[in-house]
C-alpha positions in Angstrom: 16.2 -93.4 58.2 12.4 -93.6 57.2 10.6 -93.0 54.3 10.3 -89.5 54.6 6.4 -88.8 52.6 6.8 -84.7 51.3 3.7 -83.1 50.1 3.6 -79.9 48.3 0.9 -78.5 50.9 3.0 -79.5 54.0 3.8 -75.2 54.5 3.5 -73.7 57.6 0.2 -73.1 58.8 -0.4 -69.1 58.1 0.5 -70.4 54.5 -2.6 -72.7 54.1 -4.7 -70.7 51.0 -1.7 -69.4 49.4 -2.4 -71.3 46.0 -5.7 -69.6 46.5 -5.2 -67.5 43.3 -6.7 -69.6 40.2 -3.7 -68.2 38.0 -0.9 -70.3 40.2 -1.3 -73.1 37.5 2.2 -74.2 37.9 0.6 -76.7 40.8 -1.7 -78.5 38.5 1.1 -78.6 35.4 -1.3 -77.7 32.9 -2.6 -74.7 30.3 -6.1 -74.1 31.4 -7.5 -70.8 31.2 -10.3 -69.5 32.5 -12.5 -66.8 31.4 -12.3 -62.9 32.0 -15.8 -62.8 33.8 -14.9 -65.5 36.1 -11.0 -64.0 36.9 -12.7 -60.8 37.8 -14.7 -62.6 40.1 -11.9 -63.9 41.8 -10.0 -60.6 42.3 -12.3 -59.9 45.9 -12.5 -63.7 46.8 -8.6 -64.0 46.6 -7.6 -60.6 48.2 -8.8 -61.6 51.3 -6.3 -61.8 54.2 -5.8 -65.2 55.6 -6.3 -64.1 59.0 -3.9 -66.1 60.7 -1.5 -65.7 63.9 1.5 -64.0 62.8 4.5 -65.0 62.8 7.7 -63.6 64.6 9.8 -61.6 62.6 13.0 -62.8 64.5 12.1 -66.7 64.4 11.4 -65.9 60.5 15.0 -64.3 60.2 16.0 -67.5 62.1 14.9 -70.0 59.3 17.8 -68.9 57.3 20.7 -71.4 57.4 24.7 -70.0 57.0 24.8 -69.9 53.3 21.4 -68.3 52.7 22.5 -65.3 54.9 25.6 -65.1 53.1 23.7 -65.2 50.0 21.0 -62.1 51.1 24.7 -60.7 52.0 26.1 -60.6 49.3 23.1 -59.1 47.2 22.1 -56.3 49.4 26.1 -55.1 49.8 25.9 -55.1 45.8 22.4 -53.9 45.4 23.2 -50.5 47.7 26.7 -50.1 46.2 25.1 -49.9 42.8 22.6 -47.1 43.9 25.9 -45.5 45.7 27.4 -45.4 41.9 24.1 -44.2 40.3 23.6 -41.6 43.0 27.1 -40.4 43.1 26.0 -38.2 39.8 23.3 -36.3 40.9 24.7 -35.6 44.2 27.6 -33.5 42.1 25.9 -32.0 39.2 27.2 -28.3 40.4 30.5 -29.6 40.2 30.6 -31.3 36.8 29.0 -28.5 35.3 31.4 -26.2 36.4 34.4 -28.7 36.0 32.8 -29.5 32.2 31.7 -26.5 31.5 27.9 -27.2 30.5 24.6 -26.3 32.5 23.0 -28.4 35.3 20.6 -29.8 33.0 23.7 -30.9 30.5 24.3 -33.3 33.6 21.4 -34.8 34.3 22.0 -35.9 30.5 24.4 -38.3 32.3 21.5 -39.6 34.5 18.9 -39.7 32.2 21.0 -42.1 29.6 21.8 -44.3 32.4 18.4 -44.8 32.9 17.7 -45.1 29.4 20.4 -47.9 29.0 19.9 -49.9 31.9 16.7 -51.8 29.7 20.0 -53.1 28.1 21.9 -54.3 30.9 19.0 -56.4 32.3 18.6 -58.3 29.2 22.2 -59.2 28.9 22.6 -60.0 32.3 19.5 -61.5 33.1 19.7 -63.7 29.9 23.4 -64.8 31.0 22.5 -65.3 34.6 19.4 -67.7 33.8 21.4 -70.1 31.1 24.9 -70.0 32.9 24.1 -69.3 37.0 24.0 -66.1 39.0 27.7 -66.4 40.3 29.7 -65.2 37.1 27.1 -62.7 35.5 27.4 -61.3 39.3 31.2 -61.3 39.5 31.5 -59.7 35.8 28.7 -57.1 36.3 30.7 -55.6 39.6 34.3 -55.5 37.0 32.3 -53.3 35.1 31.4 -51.4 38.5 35.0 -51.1 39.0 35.7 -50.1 35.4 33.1 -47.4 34.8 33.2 -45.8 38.1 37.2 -45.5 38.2 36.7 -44.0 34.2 34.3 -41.5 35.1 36.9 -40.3 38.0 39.4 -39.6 34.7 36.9 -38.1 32.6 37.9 -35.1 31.0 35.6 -33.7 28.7 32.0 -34.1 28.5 31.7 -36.7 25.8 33.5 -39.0 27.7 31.3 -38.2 30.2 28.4 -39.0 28.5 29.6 -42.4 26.8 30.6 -43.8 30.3 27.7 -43.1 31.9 26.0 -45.2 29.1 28.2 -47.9 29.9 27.4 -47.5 33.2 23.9 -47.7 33.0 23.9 -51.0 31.1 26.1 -52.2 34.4 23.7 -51.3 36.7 20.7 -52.6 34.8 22.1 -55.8 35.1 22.6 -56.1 38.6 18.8 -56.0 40.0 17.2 -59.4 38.7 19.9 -61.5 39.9 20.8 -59.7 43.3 16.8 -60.9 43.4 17.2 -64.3 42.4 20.9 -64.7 44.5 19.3 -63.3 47.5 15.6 -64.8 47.4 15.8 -68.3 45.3 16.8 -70.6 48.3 15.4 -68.4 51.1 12.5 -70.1 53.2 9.2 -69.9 52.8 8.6 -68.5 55.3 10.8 -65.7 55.6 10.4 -64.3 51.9 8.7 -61.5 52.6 10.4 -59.7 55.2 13.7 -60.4 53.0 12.7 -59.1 49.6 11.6 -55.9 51.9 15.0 -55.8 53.6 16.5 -56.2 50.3 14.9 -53.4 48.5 15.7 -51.2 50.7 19.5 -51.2 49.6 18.5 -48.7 47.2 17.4 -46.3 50.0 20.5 -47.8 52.1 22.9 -46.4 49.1 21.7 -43.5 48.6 22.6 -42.6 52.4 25.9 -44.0 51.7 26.4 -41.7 48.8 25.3 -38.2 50.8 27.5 -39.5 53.9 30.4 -40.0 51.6 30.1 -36.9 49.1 30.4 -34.8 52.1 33.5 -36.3 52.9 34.9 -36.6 49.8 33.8 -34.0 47.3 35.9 -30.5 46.9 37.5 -31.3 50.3 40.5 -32.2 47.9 42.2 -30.4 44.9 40.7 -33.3 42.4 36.9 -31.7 43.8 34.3 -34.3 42.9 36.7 -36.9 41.4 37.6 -38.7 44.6 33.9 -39.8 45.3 33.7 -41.9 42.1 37.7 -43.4 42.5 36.1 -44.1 46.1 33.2 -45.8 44.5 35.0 -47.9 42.1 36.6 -50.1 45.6 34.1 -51.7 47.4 32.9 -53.9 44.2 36.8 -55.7 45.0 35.6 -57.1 48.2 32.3 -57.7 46.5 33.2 -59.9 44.0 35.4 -61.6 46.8 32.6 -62.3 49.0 30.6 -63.8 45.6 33.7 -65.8 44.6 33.4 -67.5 48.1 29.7 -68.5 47.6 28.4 -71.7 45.1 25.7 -71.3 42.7 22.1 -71.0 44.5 20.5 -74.5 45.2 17.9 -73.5 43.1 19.6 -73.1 40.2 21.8 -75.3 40.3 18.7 -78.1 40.6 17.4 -76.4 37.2 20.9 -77.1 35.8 20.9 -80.6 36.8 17.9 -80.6 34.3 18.8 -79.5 31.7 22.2 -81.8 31.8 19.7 -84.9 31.9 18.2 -83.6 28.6 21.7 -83.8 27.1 21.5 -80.4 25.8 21.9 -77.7 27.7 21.6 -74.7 25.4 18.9 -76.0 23.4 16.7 -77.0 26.8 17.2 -73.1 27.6 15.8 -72.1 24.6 12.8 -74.4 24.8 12.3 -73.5 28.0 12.1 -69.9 27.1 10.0 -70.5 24.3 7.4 -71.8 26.3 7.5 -69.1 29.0 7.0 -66.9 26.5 4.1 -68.8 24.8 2.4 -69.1 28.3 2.9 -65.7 29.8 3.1 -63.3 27.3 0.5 -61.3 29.1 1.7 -61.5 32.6 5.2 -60.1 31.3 3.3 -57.3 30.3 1.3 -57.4 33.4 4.5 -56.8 35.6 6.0 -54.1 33.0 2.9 -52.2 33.6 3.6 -52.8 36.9 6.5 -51.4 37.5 6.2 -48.4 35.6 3.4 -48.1 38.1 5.6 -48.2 40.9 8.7 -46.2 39.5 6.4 -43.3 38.5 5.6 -43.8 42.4 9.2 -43.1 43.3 10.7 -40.9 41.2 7.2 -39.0 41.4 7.4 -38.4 45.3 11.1 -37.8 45.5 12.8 -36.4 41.9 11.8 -32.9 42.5 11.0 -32.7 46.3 14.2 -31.3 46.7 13.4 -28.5 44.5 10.2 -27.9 45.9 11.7 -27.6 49.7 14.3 -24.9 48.2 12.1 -23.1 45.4 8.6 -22.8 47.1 9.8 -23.3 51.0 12.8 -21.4 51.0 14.6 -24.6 53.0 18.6 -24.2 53.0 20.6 -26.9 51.5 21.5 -28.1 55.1 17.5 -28.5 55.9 16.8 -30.1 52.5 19.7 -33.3 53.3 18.4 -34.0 56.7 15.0 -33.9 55.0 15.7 -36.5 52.7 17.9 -38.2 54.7 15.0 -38.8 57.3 12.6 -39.8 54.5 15.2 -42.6 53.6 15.1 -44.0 57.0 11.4 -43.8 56.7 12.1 -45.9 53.7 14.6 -48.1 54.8 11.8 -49.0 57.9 8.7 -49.3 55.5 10.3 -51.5 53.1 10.7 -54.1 55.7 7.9 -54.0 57.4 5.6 -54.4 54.9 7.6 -57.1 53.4 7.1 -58.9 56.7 3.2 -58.2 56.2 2.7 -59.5 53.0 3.6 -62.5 53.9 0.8 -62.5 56.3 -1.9 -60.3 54.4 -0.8 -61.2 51.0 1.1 -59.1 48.2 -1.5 -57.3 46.5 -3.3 -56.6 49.9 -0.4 -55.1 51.2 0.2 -52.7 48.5 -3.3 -51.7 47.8 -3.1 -50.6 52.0 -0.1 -48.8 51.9 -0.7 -46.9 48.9 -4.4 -46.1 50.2 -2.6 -44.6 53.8 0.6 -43.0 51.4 -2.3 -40.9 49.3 -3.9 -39.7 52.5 -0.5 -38.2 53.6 0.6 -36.2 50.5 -1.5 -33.0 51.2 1.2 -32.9 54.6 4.3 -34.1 52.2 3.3 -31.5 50.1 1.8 -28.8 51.6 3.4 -28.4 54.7 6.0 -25.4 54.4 7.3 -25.6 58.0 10.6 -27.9 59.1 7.7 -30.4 60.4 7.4 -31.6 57.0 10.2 -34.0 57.8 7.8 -36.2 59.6 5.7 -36.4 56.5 8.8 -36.8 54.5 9.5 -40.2 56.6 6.1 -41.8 56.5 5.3 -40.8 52.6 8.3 -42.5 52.0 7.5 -45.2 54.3 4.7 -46.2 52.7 6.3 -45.5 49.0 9.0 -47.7 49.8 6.6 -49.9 51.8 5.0 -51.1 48.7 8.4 -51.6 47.0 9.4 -54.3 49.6 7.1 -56.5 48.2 8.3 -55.8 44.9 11.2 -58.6 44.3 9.3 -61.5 46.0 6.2 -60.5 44.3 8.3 -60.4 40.9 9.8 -63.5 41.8 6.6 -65.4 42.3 5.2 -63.9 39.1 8.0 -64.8 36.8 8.2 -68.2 34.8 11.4 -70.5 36.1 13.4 -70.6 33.4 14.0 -66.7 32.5 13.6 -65.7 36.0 16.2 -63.1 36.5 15.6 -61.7 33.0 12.1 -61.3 34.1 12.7 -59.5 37.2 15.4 -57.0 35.9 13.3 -56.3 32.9 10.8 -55.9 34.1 11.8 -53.8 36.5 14.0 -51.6 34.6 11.5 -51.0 31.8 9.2 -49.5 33.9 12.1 -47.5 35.4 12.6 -46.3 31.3 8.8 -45.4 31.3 8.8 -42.9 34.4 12.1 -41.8 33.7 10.2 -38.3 32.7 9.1 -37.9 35.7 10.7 -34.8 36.9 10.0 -33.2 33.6 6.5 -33.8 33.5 6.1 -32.4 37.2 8.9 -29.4 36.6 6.6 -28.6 32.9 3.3 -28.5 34.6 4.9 -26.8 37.7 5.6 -23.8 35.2 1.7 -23.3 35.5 1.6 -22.3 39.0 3.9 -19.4 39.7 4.0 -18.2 43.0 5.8 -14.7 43.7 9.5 -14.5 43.2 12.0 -13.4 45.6 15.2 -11.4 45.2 18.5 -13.1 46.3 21.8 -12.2 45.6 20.8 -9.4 43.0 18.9 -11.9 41.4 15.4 -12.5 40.6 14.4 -16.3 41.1 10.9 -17.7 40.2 9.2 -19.8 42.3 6.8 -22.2 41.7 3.7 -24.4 43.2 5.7 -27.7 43.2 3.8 -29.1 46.2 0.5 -29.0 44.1 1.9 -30.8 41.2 3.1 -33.9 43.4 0.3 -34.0 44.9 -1.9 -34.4 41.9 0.6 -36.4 40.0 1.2 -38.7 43.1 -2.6 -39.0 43.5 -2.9 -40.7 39.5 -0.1 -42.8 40.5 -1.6 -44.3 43.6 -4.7 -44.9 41.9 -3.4 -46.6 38.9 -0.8 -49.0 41.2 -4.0 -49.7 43.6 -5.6 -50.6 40.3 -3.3 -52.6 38.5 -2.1 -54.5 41.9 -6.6 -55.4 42.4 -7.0 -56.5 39.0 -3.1 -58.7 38.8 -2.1 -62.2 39.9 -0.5 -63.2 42.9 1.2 -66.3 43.6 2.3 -66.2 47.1 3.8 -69.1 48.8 4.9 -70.4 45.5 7.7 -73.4 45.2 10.7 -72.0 43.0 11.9 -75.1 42.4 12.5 -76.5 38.8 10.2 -79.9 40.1 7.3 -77.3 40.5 7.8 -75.7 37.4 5.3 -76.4 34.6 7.2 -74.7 31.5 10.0 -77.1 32.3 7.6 -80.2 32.7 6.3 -79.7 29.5 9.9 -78.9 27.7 11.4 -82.4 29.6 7.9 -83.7 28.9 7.6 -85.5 32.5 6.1 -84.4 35.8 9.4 -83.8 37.8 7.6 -84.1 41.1 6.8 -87.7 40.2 10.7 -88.1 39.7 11.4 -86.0 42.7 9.7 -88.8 44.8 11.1 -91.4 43.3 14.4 -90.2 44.1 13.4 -89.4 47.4 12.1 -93.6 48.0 14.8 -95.1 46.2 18.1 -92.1 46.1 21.3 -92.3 47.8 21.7 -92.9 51.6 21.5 -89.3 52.1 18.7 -88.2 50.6 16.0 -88.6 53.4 18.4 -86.7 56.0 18.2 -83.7 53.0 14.4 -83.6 52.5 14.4 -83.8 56.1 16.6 -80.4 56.7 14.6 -78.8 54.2 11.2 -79.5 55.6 12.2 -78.0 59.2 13.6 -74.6 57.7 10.6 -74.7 55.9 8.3 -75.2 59.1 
């Protein structure tokens, strides 16, 4: 076959001023920086849409060969069974209060540490997954599933309670950044967007697992809420089945190859994530801030809404679920479609948007006491969850090469540590509003303006994503691979594009037919 010439800018044409964004330096291989007059400059120039035709969703979906669907697959099952696990606590706090005997509150203890702890699981996992593949940190994160979920099902006291849910939370923690990197590593181009958003939305996904299957399985049984967590502890089998069927991602395993040339594999790692964190020190930051930004957004619109419906609306337990439930299908419908449109408008456009038209609705989210508040339950958290479907490309593209999962889980899971106060904060100044109470069964109950609170709070959220998102990077369109990664270059101290064309002019047989393949899923 032919000489097959491959040039970085040979993209689709909607993806023709991706590399717009002066801080996508991973191009040029080199450590120029520019000055903070003329970055600011650039934060108008490079937010502007590209304006071209776009694309169709389906023919997008259609660029994915065999193995990258199995690989999304595989990463959204895991991704929704993990919120299934995490929710499977606060959907039976009345019962393991009664069963421990401690106080609702006591409970959320349980919740609260696993959010504390799952900081620690991303750093373990995301460390192990970068330096030894995403396969086997995967496989070993779901035994831990298994483990932690079937041990919670046999706890008997409230200690034990406590210490597993730790353990738990150091599971989940791990599981985000590499069902990220599994799932979005090799995917097209193309299709990146309306993946990460389809993705995402496993959290949402899970969480409607976990109410389906704690009416079915809690206190319809003498064991009362045991059964939903011996349930929970199954699925990870055929999970980690599924994984053990899949290679390593193409991706990595082309970073791997790498490393093996340098004829030291540990110490390459560790040079390579010396000089990520030498370079971009201050984006890590950037994206903690970040996500704090957006996890204040979630837990802020949907911790205590719950509470508000029954407290200040008087809604019944059976009008709260289909309330929420209809505000996760909201979710599960904004996540992907605003994935698909940033990768036609950009990332930062895209969540700047959303969160502008997710401010204007919270005075209906919040204020509206009637059962046509469901409608504003589903496109608040349509345009909540909107924003979040950008998140794991938009992480992805931000994070150096080398630490790419720890990056993303880290990140992530940091700024789920810094909003986990959420609920208090909006409960606490609650307390300042009192609205009358109401009598019900012999007892007094106070009631409080909720809806105002969220409002407010939701309001200073919005504003400071909109901000941080205007004044961050983007690097949309951005080659993952370890030949356009310029930490790497300078560890191996060579420009592994120049190599990857030499291999392509001179390499085996096969190689042309390869490059080819990869160019039309690509186009």
């Amino acid at each position: 076959m032919a000489h097959v010439d491959i040039h970085p800018s040979a993209n689709p044409p909607y993806e023709k001023d991706m590399r717009h964004d002066p801080i996508y330096d991973d191009e040029e291989l080199t450590n120029k920086h520019m000055s903070v007059a003329k970055y600011a400059a650039t934060r108008f120039t490079t937010l502007k849409p590209s304006m071209d035709k776009a694309p169709n969703p389906f023919k997008l979906l259609a660029l994915l060969n065999t193995q990258q669907w199995l690989f999304f697959l595989v990463a959204f099952i895991a991704w929704s069974w993990d919120a299934f696990d995490f929710f499977t606590v606060s959907l039976t706090v009345s019962d393991l209060a009664e069963d421990f005997g401690k106080s609702n509150t006591d409970i959320t203890w349980g919740i609260t540490l696993v959010l504390m702890f799952r900081s620690v699981g991303s750093a373990i996992f995301g460390i192990a997954a970068d330096r030894y593949g995403r396969k086997w940190p995967f496989v070993v994160n779901n035994i831990l599933f298994i483990v932690l979920e079937l041990g919670t099902g046999f706890c008997q006291t409230y200690g034990q309670f406590l210490a597993v849910r730790s353990l738990f939370g150091i599971a989940m923690g791990g599981l985000y950044g590499n069902a990220a990197a599994t799932a979005l590593e090799d995917c097209p181009d193309a299709a990146r967007g309306i993946i990460s958003g389809m993705l995402q939305q496993g959290y949402a996904f899970g969480y409607l697992l976990a109410t389906a299957f704690a009416r079915a399985l809690v206190n319809t049984t003498s064991h009362g809420w045991r059964p939903l967590f011996w349930f929970g502890a199954c699925p990870p089998v055929l999970i980690i089945l599924f994984r053990l069927c899949l290679p390593e991602t193409n991706t990595f395993r082309a970073r791997q190859a790498v490393r093996e040339q340098q004829g030291n594999l540990a110490g390459t790692f560790i040079s390579e994530g010396r000089v990520a964190l030498k370079r971009h020190w201050m984006l890590l930051i950037y994206m903690v801030l970040l996500m704090a930004g957006f996890n204040f957004m979630s837990h802020g619109s949907q911790d205590l809404y719950p509470t508000m419906l029954t407290n200040q609306f008087k809604f019944s337990a059976d009008a709260v679920t289909v309330t929420q439930v209809v505000a996760n299908l909201g979710a599960l419908t904004g996540g992907t479609t605003i994935g698909y449109c940033s990768q036609i408008f950009g990332r930062r456009f895209s969540i700047i948007v959303i969160c502008v038209v997710g401010g204007a609705l919270l005075y209906p989210y919040t204020f509206t006491s009637s059962k046509s508040v469901i409608a504003a339950a589903f496109f608040e958290q349509f345009c909540v969850q909107g924003a979040w479907g950008v998140i794991p490309i938009h992480l992805m593209e931000l994070s150096p090469g080398s630490l790419r999962t720890f990056v993303v889980g880290t990140s992530y899971q940091l700024g789920n540590l810094a909003s986990s106060a959420s609920s208090t904060i909006e409960s606490t100044i609650g307390e300042r509003f009192p609205l009358p109470p109401i009598e019900k069964e012999g007892k007094t109950i106070k009631r409080y303006n909720y809806g105002k609170v969220i409002c407010i709070f939701m309001g200073a959220v919005y504003a400071y994503v909109i901000l941080l998102a205007f004044v961050g990077p983007e690097k949309r369109g951005r080659n993952l691979s370890v030949e356009y990664d310029a930490d790497m270059a300078e560890v191996t101290h060579r420009d592994l594009r120049h190599q990857r064309d030499e291999d392509i002019s001179h390499g085996s047989p096969n190689e042309d037919e390869k490059v080819v393949k990869r160019e039309e899923e690509r186009v």
